[in-house]
N, C-alpha and C positions, 0 to 999 in steps of 0.2 A: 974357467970351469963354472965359476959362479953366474955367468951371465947365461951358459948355459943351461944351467939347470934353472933358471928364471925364466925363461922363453922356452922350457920342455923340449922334449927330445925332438931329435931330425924329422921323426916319422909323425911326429904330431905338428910341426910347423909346419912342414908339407903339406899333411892334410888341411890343415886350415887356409894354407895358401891357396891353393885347386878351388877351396870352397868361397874364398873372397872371389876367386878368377869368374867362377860359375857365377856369382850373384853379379856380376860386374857385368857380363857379359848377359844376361837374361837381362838386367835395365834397359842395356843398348837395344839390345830386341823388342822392348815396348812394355817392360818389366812387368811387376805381377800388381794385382786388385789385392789390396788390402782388407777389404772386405770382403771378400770372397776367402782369400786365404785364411780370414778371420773365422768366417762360418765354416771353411773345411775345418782348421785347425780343432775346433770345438768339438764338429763330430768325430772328428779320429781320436781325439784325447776322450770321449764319453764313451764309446766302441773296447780301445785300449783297453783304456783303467778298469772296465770291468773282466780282461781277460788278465791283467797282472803285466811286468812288463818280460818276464822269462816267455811263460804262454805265448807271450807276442813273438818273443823270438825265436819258440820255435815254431808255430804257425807261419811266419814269414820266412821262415828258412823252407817250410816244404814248399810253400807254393812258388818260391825258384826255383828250387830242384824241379818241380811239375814241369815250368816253363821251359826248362832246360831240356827237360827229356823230348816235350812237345818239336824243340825245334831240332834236336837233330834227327827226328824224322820228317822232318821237311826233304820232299822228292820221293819220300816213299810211298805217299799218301797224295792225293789230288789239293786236298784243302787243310793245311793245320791251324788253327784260331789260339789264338795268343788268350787262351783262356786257363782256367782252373775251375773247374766244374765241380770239382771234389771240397773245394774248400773254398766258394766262390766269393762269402766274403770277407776273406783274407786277402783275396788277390784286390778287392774292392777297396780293402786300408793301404794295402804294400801300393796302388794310384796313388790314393791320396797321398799317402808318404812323399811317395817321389813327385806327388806335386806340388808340395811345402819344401822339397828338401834340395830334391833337384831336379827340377821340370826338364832339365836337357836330357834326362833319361828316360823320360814319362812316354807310357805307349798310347799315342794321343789319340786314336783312335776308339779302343775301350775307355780310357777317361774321360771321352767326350762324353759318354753314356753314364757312367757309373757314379762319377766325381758332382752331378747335379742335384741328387739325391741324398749324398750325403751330406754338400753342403747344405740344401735346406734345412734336414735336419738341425744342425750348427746352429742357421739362421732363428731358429724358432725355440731352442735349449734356453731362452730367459722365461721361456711358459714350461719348464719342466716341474715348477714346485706345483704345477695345477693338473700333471697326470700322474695318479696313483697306479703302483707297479709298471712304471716306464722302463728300470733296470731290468726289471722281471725279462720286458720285451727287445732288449738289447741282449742280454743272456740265450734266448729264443734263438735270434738271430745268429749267433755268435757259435750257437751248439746243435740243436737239430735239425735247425734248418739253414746250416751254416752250406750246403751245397745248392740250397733255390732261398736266398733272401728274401729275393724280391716285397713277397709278399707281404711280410714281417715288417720288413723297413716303411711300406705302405701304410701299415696299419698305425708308425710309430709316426708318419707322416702326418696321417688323420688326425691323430691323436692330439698332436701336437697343435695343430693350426685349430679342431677345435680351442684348445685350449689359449690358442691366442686371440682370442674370439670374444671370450667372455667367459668360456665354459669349464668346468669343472669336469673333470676325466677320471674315471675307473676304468683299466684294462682288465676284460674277465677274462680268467685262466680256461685254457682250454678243456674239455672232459672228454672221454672214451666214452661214458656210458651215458651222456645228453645234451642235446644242441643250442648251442648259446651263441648271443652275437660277442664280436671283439670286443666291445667297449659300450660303457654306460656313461652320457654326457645330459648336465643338468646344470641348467639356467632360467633365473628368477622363476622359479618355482616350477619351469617345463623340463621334465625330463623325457630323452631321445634313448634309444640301444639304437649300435650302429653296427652293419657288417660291412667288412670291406673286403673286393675281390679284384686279386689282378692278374690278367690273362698272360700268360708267358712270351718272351719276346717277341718271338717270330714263329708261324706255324708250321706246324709238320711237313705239311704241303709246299710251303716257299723252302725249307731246309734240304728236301728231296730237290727239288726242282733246281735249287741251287750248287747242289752236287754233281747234276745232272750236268748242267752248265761246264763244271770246271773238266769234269772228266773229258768233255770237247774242245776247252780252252786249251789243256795240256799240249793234245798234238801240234795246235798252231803256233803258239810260245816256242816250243823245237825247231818247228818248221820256218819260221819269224826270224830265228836266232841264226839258221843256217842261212837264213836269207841276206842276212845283214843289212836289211833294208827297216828304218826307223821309220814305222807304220802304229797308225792309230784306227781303230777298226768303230762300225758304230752301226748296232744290232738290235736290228726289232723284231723279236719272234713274234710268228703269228700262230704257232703251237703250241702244243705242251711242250716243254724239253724233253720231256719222255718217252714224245714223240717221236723225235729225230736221232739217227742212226751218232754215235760217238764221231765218225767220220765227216757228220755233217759239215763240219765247217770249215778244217782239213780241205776236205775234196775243193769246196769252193775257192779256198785262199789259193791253193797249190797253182789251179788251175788261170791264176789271178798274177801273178809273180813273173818278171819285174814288175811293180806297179808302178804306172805312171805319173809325171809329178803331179798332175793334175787332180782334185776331189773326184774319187772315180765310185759311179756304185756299180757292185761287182755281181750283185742277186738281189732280184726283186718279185719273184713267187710266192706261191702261196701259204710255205710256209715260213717265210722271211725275206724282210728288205737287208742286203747290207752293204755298207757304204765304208771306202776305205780311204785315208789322207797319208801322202808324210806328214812327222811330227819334222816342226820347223829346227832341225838342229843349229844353227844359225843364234836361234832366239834362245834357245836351253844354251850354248855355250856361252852365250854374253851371260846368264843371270848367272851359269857357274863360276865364270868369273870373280862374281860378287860375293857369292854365298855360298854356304854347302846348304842340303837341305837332305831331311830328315829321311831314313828310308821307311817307307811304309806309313806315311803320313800322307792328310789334304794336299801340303802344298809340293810333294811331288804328283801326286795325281792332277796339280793345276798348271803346273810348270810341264807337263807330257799330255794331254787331252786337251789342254786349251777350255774352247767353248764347246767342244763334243764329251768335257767330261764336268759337266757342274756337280757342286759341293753336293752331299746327298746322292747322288746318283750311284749305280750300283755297276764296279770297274775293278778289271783282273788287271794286273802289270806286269810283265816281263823282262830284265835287267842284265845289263853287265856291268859291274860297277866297280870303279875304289873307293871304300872308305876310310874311312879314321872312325874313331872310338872318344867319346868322352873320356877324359880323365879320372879314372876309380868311382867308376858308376856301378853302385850296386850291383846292377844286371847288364853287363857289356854288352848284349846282343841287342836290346833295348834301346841302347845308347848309340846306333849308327846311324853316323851321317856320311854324305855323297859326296867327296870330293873331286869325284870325275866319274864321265860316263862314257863308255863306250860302246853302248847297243841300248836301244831302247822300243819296246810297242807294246802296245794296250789295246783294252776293247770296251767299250760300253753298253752294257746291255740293258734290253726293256723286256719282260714279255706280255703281249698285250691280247693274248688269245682269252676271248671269255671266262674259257674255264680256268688258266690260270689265276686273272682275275678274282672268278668266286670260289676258287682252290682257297686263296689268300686272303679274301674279307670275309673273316668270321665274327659272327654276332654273338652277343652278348649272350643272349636265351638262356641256355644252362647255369653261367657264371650266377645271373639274374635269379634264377630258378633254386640254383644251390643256397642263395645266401637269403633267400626268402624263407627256406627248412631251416635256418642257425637263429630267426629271431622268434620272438614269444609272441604269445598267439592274441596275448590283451594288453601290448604298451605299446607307444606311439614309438616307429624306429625311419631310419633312415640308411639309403644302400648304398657305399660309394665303389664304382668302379673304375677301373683303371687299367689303359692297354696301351702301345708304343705305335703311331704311327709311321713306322719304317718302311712299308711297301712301297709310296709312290701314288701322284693323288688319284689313278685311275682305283687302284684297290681301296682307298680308303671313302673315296665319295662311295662306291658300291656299300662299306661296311657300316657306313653311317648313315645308308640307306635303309639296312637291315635293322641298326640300332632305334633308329626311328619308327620304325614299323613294328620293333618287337616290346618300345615302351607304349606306344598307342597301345598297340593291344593288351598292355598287359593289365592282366587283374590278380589282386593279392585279396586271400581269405583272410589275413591280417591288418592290423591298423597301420601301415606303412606308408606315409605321411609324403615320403618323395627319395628320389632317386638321382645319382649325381655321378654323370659317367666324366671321368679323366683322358682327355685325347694329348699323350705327351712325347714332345718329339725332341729328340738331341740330336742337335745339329752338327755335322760337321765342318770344322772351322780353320782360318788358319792363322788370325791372329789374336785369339781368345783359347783358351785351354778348353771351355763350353760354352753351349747356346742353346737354352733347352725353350720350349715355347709350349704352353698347355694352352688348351680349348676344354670346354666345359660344358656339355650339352645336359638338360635334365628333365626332370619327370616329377610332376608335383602333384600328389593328391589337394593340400593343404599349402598353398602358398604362403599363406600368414603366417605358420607355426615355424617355416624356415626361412623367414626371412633375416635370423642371425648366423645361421650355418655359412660357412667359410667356401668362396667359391672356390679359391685354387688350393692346391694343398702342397703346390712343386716350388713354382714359381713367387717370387716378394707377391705376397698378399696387398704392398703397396700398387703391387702395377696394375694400370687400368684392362679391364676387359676390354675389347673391341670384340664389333660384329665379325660373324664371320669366321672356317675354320683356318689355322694357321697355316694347313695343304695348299691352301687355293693357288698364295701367292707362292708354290713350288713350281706353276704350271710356263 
């Protein structure tokens, strides 16, 4: 009896056990960055501690239950996203958690994106005693504008990398009744106002166009399934998807089936090329052999698409699977991995039609325009903006077409000293949890006066710029 209650009860030695299993078993895998974990660590505990640790838990308890709910309507809806929109970031900590805690349950896909941002932050908290009302702007974060962060965490970003910079930081409080920039930054006797703006992930345009997409995907996944043929599909619209009738693609596979073993392309019209393979079941059972692998992650999407579905690239999946579950994973649904497959096809899409295109590369202008009204009319200030390169380098060489043409022309009635656009991209990966890459295009009235402003605000301030944007080498 005594040695039991020395070594605690059944259900606490269990757990602890699961949890050496897990960290035992994540080294084998190529275990975790210390550093990184260092700087998530930092930000989740500075996030946290200002929400208490009850608030935490019940904030992390709804946005399971969201999760929850989201997925058991999967099949009733065309597209469900492993999101929480209502309390985006809580779902943005409950990542981070599970990727301190236990990465084998982590939904790697949104942590590729989300988990970047708050590590920098982390990385840059030794310059916090140099921005005044920073909690203020975690608080912000954390409460009104706890359903679109983005913004906020951007602003706490600036803040910060000024502040690592040299610079002394005052966050101003926002007003109803008169227009002020975010922050006031002052060094060896130059004081800057700075406004910062950042464009929403993906536009209206690519999320309609994307919906449009799956609504066509559905019937062929059915029709795929009934086929039992392990088919990888690869699609270059040359319309809108708006365009094209739900049945479009349907009609064309139907008419397509049995496909031959051969790379076969099956339409090449006017309003799409598309080109059909088997996926080599042969090479996917040897690796299952070895591994399970994660559902709804990179390296199934590399392990079923081969070279027709590179990392980044934009790809639907269709499955028949066994899995297994983690071991007392938070969030079980999160936590499946693939222990055998029995049907498998995907597709890859592009769409390369003009207007899609300039549907998707939106320019700055407004952003630009709006945070020109937030600064004072006689101090030297400075505009940081900041937007996700996710489209694909056709949309984004167009958008940074647009960016360029709308900083040439631009002229301010105020003393706005230069302009500093954010091109930030998170990569998807498969043997790193992230891989964010920032480009940094600008606009200087006064090059001299910024020549101590901070070029990156995402990425280690140690690493060097190179020419050139980070898209090119997607091509």
């Amino acid at each position: 009896m005594g040695e039991a209650k020395r070594r605690g009860a059944f259900e606490q030695r269990r757990m602890e056990a699961i949890a050496r299993a897990k960290r035992q078993l994540v080294e084998k895998l190529g275990g975790s960055d210390p550093e990184r974990d260092r700087d998530l660590q930092r930000a989740f505990d500075a996030f946290v501690g200002r929400l208490g640790a009850d608030e935490w838990k019940r904030r992390r308890k709804g946005v399971i239950d969201q999760l929850t709910a989201s997925v058991q309507a999967v099949g009733a809806v065309p597209f469900v996203p492993l999101r929480v929109q209502q309390d985006e970031i809580a779902w943005y900590l409950l990542l981070a958690e599970l990727a301190l805690e236990d990465p084998l349950s982590l939904e790697v896909s949104q942590a590729s994106r989300a988990l970047p941002f708050l590590a920098a932050i982390g990385m840059r908290l030794n310059f916090a005693d140099r921005v005044l009302w920073l909690n203020e702007r975690f608080d912000d974060a954390l409460t009104k504008y706890r359903a679109d962060p983005d913004g906020t965490i951007f602003e706490v970003l600036v803040a910060l990398s000024y502040a690592s910079s040299g610079w002394d930081v005052e966050l101003l409080p926002s007003s109803k009744t008169s227009k002020q920039p975010d922050m006031r930054a002052v060094k060896d006797g130059l004081t800057l106002y700075i406004e910062c703006k950042r464009l929403s992930r993906s536009s209206e345009y690519g999320e309609k166009e994307r919906s449009h997409f799956l609504e066509m995907w559905n019937g062929v996944s059915d029709l795929l399934a009934k086929n039992s043929q392990w088919l990888w599909l690869r699609a270059n619209f040359k319309v809108e998807a708006s365009a094209l009738p739900k049945s479009f693609l349907k009609d064309l596979v139907s008419r397509s089936l049995p496909v031959p073993n051969a790379e076969t392309n099956i339409y090449d019209g006017p309003e799409a090329t598309i080109d059909i393979r088997h996926i080599d079941k042969k090479a996917v059972a040897r690796h299952m052999e070895q591994y399970r692998v994660k559902m709804n992650s990179p390296a199934m999407t590399a392990l079923l698409g081969g070279d027709w579905a590179p990392l980044d690239s934009a790809v639907s999946i269709a499955t028949l699977v066994k899995i297994s579950h983690v071991v007392d994973s938070p969030i079980e649904f999160l936590a499946q991995y693939v222990d055998e497959i029995g049907w498998a096809s995907g597709i890859t899409r592009h769409f390369t039609s003009p207007r899609s295109i300039a549907g998707k590369a939106r320019d700055i202008r407004k952003r630009l325009a709006d945070a020109v009204q937030q600064l004072p009319p006689d101090e030297l200030s400075v505009v940081h903006i900041a937007y996700e390169t996710m489209d694909g380098p056709d949309v984004e060489d167009l958008r940074f077409q647009r960016i360029a043409a709308t900083l040439n022309k631009f002229v301010a009635d105020k003393p706005l000293a230069g302009v500093r656009v954010h091109m930030l991209q998170a990569h998807q990966t498969i043997d790193q949890l992230w891989d964010i890459e920032e480009s940094v295009a600008g606009w200087d009235r006064n090059p001299t006066l910024l020549k101590d402003i901070p070029a990156q605000v995402v990425v280690d301030p140690e690493a060097v710029l190179k020419a050139g944007r980070h898209w090119d080498a997607m091509r």
